[in-house]
Short mmCIF file of the C-alpha atoms (twelve columns), coordinates in Angstrom:
data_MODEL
# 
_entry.id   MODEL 
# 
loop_
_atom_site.group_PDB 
_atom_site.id 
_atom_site.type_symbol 
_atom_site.label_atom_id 
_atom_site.label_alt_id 
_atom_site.label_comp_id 
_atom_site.label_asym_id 
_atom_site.label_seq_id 
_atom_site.Cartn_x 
_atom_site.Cartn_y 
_atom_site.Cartn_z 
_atom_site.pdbx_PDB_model_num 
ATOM 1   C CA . UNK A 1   2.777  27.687 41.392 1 
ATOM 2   C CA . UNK A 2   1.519  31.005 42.129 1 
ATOM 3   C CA . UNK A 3   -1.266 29.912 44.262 1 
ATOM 4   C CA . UNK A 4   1.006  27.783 46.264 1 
ATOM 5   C CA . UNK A 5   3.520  30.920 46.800 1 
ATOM 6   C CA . UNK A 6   0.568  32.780 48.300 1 
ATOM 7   C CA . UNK A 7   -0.857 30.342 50.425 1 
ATOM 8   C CA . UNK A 8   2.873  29.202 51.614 1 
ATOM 9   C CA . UNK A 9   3.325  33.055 52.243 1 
ATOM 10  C CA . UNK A 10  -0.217 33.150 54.269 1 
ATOM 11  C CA . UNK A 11  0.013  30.347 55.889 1 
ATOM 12  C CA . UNK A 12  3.784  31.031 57.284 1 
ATOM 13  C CA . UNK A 13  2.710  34.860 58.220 1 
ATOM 14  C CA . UNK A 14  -0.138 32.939 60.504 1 
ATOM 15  C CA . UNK A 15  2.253  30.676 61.937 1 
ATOM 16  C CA . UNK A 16  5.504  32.255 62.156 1 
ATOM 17  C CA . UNK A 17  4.777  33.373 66.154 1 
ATOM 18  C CA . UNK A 18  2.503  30.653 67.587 1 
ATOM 19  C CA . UNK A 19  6.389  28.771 68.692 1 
ATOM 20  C CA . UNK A 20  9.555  29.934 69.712 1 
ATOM 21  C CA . UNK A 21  11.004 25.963 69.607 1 
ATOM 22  C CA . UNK A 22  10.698 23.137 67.566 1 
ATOM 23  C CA . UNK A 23  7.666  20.672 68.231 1 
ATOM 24  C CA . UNK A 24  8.811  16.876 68.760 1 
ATOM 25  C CA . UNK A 25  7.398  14.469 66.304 1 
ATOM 26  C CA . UNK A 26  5.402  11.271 67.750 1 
ATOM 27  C CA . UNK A 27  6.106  9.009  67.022 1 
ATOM 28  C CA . UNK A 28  9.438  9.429  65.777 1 
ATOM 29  C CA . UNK A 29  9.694  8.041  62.047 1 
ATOM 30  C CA . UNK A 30  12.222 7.401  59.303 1 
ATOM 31  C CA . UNK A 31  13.152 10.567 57.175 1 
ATOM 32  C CA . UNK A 32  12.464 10.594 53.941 1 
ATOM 33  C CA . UNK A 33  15.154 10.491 50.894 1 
ATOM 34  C CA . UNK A 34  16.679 13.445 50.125 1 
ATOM 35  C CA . UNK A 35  19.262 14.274 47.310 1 
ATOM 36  C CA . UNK A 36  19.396 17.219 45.551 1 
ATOM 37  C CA . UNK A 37  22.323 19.177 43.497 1 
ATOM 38  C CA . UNK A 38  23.306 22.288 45.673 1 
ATOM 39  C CA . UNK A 39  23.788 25.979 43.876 1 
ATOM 40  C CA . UNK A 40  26.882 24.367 42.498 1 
ATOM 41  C CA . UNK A 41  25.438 21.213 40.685 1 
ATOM 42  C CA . UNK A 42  26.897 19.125 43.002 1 
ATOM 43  C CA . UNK A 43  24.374 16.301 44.224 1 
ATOM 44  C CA . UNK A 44  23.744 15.847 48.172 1 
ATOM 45  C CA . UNK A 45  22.234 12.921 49.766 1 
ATOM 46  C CA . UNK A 46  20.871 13.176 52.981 1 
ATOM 47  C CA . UNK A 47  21.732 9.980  53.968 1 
ATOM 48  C CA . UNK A 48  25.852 10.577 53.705 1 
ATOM 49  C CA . UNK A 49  25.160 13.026 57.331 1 
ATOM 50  C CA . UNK A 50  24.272 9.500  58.955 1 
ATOM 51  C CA . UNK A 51  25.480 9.983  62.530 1 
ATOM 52  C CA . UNK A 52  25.359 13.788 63.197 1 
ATOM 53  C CA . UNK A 53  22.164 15.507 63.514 1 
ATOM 54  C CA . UNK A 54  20.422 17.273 60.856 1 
ATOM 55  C CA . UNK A 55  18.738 20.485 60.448 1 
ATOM 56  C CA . UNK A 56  16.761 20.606 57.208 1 
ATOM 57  C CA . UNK A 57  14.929 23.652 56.456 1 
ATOM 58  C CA . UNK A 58  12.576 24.121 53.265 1 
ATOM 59  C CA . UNK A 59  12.313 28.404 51.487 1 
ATOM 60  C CA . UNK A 60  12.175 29.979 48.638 1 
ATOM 61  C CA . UNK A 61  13.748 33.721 48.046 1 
ATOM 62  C CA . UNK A 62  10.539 35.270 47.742 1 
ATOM 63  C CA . UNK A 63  9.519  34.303 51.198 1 
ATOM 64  C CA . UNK A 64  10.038 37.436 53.824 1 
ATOM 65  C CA . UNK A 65  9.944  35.003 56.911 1 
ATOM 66  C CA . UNK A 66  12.421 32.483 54.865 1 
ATOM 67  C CA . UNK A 67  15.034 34.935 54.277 1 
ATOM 68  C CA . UNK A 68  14.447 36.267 58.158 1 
ATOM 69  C CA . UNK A 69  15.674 33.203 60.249 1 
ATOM 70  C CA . UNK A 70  19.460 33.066 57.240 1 
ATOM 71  C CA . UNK A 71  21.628 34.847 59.990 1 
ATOM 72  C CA . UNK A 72  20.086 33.113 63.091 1 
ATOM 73  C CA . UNK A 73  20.576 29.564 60.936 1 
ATOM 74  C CA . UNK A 74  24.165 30.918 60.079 1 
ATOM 75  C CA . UNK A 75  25.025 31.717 63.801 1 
ATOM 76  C CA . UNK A 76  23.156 28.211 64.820 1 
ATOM 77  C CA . UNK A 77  25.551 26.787 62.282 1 
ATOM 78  C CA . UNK A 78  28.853 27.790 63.027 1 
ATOM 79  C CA . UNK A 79  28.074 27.031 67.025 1 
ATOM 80  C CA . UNK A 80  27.244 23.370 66.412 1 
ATOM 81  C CA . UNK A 81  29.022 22.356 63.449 1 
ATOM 82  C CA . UNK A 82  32.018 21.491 65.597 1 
ATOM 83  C CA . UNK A 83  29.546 19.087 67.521 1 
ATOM 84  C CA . UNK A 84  28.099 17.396 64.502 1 
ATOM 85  C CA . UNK A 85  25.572 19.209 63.606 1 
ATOM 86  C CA . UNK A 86  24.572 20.146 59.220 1 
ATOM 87  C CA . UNK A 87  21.995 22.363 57.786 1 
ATOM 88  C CA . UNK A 88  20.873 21.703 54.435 1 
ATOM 89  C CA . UNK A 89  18.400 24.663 53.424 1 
ATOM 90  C CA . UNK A 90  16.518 23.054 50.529 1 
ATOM 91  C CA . UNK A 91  15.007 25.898 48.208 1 
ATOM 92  C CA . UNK A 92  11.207 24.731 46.904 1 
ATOM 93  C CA . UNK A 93  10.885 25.764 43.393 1 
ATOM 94  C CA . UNK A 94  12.129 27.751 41.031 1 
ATOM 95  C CA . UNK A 95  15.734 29.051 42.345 1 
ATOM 96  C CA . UNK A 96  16.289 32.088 39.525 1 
ATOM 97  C CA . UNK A 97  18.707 34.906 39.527 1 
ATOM 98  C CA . UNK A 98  16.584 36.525 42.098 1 
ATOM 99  C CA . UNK A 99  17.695 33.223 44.699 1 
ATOM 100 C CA . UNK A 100 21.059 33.703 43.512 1 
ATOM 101 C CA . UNK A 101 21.360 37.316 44.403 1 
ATOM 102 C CA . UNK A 102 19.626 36.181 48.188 1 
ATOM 103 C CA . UNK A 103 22.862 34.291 48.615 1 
ATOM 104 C CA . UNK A 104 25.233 36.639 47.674 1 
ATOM 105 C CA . UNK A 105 23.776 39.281 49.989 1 
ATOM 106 C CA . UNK A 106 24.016 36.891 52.756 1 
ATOM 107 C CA . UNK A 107 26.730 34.884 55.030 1 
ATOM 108 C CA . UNK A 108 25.607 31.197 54.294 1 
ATOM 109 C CA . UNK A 109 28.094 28.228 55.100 1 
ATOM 110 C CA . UNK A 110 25.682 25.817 55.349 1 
ATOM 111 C CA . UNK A 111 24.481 23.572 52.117 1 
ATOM 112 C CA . UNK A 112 21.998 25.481 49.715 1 
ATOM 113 C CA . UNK A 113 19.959 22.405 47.883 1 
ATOM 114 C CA . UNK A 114 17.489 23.181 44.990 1 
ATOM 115 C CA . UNK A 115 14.429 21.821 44.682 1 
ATOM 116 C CA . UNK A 116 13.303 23.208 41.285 1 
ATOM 117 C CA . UNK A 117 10.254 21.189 40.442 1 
ATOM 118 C CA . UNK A 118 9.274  20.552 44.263 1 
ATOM 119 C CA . UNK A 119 10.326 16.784 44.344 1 
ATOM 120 C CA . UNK A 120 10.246 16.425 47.793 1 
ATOM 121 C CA . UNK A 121 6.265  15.672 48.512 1 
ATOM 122 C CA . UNK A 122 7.344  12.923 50.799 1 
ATOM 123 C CA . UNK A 123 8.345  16.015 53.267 1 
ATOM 124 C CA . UNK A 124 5.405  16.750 53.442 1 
ATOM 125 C CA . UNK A 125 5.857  20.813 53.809 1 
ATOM 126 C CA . UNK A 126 2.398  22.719 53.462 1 
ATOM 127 C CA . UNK A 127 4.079  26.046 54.422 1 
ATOM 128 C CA . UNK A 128 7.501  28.346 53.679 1 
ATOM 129 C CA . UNK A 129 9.549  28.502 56.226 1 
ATOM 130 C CA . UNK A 130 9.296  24.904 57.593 1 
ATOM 131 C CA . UNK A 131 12.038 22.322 59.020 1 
ATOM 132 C CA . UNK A 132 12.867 19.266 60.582 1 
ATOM 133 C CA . UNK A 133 15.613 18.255 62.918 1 
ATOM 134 C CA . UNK A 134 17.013 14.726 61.913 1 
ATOM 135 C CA . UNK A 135 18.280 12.633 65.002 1 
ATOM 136 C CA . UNK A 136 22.320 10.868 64.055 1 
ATOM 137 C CA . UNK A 137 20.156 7.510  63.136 1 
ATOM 138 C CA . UNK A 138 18.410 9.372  60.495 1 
ATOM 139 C CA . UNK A 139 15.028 9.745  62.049 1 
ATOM 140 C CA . UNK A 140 12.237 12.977 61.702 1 
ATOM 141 C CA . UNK A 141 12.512 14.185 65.840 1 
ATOM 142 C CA . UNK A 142 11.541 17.759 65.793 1 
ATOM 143 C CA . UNK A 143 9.908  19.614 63.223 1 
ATOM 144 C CA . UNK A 144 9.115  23.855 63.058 1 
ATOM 145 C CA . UNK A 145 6.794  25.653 61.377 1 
ATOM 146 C CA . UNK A 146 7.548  29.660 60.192 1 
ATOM 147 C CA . UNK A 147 10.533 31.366 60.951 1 
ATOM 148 C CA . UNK A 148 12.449 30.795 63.802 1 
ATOM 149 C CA . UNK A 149 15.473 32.276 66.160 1 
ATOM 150 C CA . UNK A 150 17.638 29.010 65.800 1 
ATOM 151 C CA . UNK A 151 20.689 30.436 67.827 1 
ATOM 152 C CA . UNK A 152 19.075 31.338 71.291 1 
ATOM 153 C CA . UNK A 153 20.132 28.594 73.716 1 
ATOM 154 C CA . UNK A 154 16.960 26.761 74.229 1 
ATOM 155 C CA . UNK A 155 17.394 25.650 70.194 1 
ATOM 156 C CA . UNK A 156 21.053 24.489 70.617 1 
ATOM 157 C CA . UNK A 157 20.027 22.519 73.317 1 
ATOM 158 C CA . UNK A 158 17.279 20.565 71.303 1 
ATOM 159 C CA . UNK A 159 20.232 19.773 68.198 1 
ATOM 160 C CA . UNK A 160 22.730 18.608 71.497 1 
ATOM 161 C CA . UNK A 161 20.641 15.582 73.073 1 
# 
């Protein structure tokens, strides 16, 4: 686990500037199953958002450039969520006390999911902070690697169309 955290954390430092957007995904494919309890125990299927688009966005509390894009994914949040659109931030690994604390220091309205023992291979996520946009038919259309700003304009426009 430790050697994953520091590559994650490498690899994201590299990456975090080389995009301001999302990159599209060609071809566009089927997303994967998701369900996972939330910080509350409650469990969350991806596939009850069916019809609104989807931003899903892998961290971890130990990851600077995860913790970074929060208020910009908060902001993104409450301008789209009367259109449709859901985050679900899915923590990879281990949540802790220390994840806990993240939260309460921070405005999140958005679902927190935990993925404790890093289910979720089928994501296919080789780096920390890394997410997909989900089309309303379910499908993998956009996908960004490192941290992003989510709530400029050119990003709202991408979870619109």
């Amino acid at each position: 686990m430790r050697l994953f955290m520091t590559l994650c954390l490498l690899l994201s430092s590299f990456i975090a500037s080389t995009s301001e957007l999302m990159s599209a995904i060609k071809p566009v494919k089927q997303a994967a199953v998701l369900r996972l309890p939330d910080t509350k125990g409650e469990v969350i299927s991806l596939a009850n958002y069916k019809g609104k688009y989807v931003l899903v966005n892998f961290w971890a509390y130990w990851c600077g450039p995860c913790i970074k894009e929060f208020p910009a994914m908060e902001n993104l949040y409450q301008a789209l969520k009367p259109q449709g659109l859901e985050i679900l931030a899915v923590h990879v690994g281990p949540f802790e006390s220390a994840g806990a604390d993240f939260l309460k220091s921070t405005t999140t309205s958005f679902k927190v999911l935990i993925d404790k023992n890093t289910e979720l291979k089928k994501w296919k996520v080789p780096a920390l902070p890394w997410s997909y946009l989900i089309d309303p038919q379910g499908k993998l259309v956009y996908q960004a690697i490192g941290s992003k700003t989510w709530d400029i304009e050119t990003m709202k426009k991408l979870m619109r169309n």
